[in-house]
NUDREN-360788 format. One line per field, with one value per residue (C-alpha): x, y, z; residue number from 1; residue in one letter; chain. Coordinates in nm, 2 decimals, padded with zeros to 4 digits. Layout:
X [X / ...]
Y [Y / ...]
Z [Z / ...]
num [NUM / ...]
residuo [A / ...]
cadena [A / ...]
END
This chain:
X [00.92 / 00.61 / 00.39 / 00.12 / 00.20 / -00.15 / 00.01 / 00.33 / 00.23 / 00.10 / 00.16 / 00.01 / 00.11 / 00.05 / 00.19 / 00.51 / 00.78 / 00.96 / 01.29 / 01.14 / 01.09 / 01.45 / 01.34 / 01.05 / 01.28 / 01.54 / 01.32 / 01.22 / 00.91 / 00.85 / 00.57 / 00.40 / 00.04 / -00.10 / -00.44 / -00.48 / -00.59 / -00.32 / -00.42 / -00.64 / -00.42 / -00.21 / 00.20 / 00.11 / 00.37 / 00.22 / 00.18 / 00.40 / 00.69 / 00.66 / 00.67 / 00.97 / 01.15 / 01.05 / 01.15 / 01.47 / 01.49 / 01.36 / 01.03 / 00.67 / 00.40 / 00.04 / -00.21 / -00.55 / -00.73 / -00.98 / -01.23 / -01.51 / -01.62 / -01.42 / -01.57 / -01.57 / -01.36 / -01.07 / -01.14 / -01.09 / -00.73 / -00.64 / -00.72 / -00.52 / -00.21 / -00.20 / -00.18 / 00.06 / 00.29 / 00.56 / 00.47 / 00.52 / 00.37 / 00.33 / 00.00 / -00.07 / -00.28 / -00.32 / -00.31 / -00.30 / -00.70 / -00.78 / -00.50 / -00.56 / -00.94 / -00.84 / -00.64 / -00.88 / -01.17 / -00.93 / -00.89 / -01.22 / -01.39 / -01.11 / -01.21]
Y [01.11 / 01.27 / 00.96 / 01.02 / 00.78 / 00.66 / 00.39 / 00.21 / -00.06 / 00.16 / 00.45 / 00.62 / 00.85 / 00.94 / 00.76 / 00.60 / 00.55 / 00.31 / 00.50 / 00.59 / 00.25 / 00.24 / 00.52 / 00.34 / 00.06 / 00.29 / 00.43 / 00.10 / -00.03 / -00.41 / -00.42 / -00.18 / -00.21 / -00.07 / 00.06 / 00.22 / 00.06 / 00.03 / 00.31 / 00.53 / 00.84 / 00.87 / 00.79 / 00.66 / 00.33 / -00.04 / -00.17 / -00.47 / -00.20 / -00.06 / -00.47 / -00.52 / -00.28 / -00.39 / -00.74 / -00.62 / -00.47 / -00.79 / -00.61 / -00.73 / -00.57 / -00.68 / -00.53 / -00.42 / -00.17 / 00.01 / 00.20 / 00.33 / 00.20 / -00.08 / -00.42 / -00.74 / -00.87 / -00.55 / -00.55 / -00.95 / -00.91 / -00.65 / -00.84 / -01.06 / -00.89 / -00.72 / -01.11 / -01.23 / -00.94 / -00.75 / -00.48 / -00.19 / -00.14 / 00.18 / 00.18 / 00.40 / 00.53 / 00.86 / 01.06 / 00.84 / 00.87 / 00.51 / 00.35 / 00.46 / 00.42 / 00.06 / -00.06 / 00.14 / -00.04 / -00.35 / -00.30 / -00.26 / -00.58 / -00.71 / -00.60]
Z [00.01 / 00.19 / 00.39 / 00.69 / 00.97 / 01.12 / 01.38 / 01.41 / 01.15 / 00.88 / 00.70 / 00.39 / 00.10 / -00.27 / -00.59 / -00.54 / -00.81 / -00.91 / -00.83 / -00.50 / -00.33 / -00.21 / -00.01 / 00.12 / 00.21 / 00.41 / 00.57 / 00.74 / 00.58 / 00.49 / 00.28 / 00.03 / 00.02 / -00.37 / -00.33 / -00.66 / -00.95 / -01.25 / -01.57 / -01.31 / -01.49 / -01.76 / -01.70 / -01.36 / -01.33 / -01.31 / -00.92 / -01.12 / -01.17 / -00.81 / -00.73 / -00.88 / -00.75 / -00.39 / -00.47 / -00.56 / -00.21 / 00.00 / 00.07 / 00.03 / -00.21 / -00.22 / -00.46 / -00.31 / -00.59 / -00.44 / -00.72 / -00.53 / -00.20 / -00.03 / -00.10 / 00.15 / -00.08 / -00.06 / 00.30 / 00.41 / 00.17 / 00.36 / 00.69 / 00.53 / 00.45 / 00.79 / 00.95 / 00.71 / 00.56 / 00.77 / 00.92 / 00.87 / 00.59 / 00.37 / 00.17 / -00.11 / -00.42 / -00.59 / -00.23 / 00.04 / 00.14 / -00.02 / 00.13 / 00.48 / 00.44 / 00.34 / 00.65 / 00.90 / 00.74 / 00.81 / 01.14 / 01.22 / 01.11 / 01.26 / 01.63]
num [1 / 2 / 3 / 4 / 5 / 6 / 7 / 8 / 9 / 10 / 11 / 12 / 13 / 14 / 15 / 16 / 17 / 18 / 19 / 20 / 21 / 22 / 23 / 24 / 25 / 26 / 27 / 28 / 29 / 30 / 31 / 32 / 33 / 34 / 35 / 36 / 37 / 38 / 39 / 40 / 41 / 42 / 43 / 44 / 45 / 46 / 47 / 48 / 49 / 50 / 51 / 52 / 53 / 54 / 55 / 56 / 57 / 58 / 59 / 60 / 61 / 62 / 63 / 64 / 65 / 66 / 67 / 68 / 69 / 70 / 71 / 72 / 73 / 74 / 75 / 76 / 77 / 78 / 79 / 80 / 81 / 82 / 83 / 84 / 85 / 86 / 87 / 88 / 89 / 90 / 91 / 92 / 93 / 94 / 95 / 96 / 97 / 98 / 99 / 100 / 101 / 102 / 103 / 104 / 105 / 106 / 107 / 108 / 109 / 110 / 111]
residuo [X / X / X / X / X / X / X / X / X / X / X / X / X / X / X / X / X / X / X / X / X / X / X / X / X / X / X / X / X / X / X / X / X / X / X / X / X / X / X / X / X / X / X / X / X / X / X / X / X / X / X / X / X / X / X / X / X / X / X / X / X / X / X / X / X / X / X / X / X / X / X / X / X / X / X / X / X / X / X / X / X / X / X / X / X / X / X / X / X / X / X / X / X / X / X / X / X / X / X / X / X / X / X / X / X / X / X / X / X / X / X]
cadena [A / A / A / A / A / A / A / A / A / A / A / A / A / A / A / A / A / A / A / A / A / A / A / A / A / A / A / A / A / A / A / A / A / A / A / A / A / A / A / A / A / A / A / A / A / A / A / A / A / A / A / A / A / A / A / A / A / A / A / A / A / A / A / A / A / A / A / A / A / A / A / A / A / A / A / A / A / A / A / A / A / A / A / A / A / A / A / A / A / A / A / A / A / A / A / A / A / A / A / A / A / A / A / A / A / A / A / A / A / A / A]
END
């Protein structure tokens, strides 16, 4: 499992399986942050399998699709997640660039 810390709350990587998010968990994360829309590829698994698997665990997921640019409405759900989900989290889509761009956008308009 490859991520890219970018603080102590957040951390980014690729496509996560299914059989990876016990990895995820050990390694100390709370909350998995999806920012890549279901079907974007072929064989890619549903955020609702990568959810279930994390529920098994006793960790969070939130779904935040990003397809494009990030809209106010992406943007205030991740403001939202960041005040209410456990941190920290470990966002991700097809290689990590959406994710991070999502919770740095987050922070922002937070400031």
């Amino acid at each position: 499992m490859n991520y890219r810390t970018i603080d102590a709350n957040f951390a980014v990587a690729g496509q996560v399986l299914p059989e990876q998010v016990r990895d995820v968990a050990a390694a100390g994360f709370k909350t998995i942050v999806c920012a890549r829309p279901d079907n974007e590829e072929p064989g890619q698994p549903s955020f609702k399998m990568i959810e279930a698997e994390a529920e098994k665990l006793g960790l969070k997921a939130v779904y935040i699709p990003i397809s494009g640019g990030i809209s106010e409405s992406a943007q205030s759900r991740m403001a939202q997640a960041l005040k209410d989900l456990p941190k920290p989290m470990y966002g991700y889509c097809r290689s990590g660039a959406r994710a991070g761009s999502l919770y740095n956008t987050a922070l922002a308009a937070s400031r």
